[in-house]
C-alpha atoms as one frame of an Amber mdcrd trajectory, in Angstrom:
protein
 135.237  46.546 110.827 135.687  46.740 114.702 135.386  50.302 116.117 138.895
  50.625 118.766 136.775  49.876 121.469 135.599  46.543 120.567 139.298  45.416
 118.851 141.313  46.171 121.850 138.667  46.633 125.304 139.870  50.395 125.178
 137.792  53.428 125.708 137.537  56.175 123.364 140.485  59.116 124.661 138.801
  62.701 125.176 139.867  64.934 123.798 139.023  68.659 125.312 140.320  71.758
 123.955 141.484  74.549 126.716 142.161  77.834 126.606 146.124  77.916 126.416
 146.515  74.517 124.434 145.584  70.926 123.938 144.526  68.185 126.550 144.153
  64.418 125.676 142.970  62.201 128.261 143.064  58.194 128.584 144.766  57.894
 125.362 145.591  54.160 124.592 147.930  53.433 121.594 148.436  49.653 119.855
 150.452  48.142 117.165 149.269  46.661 114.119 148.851  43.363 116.170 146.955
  44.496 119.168 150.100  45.156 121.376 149.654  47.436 123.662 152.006  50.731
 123.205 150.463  53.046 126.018 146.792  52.855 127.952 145.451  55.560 130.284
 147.648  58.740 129.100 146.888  61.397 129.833 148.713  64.672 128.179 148.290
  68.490 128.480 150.096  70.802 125.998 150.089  74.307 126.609 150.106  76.346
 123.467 153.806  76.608 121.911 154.721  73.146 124.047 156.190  70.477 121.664
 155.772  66.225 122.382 158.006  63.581 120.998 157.129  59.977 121.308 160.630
  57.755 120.375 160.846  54.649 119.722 161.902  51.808 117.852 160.870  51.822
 113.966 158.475  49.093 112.683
């Protein structure tokens, strides 16, 4: 099996806990068939913040 890296040419996201919450940085996300959804987030969530991704189902 191919590690995320080698399947898609995307880096491993950090992920790096702060003191009031959560950061995530150059997240990439891909569908089943290697479309890409998102490349180079980056997020911060402070403790008590909420996230929704939306989007189409399937």
């Amino acid at each position: 099996m191919l590690s995320t890296e080698e399947q898609h040419g995307a880096q491993q996201p950090e992920i790096s806990e702060v003191s009031d919450g959560i950061a995530l940085e150059n997240v990439a996300l891909f569908r089943h068939n290697g479309e890409v959804l998102l490349d180079g987030i980056n997020i911060k969530l402070k403790s008590g913040d909420s996230l929704l991704i939306r989007g189409p189902s399937g």
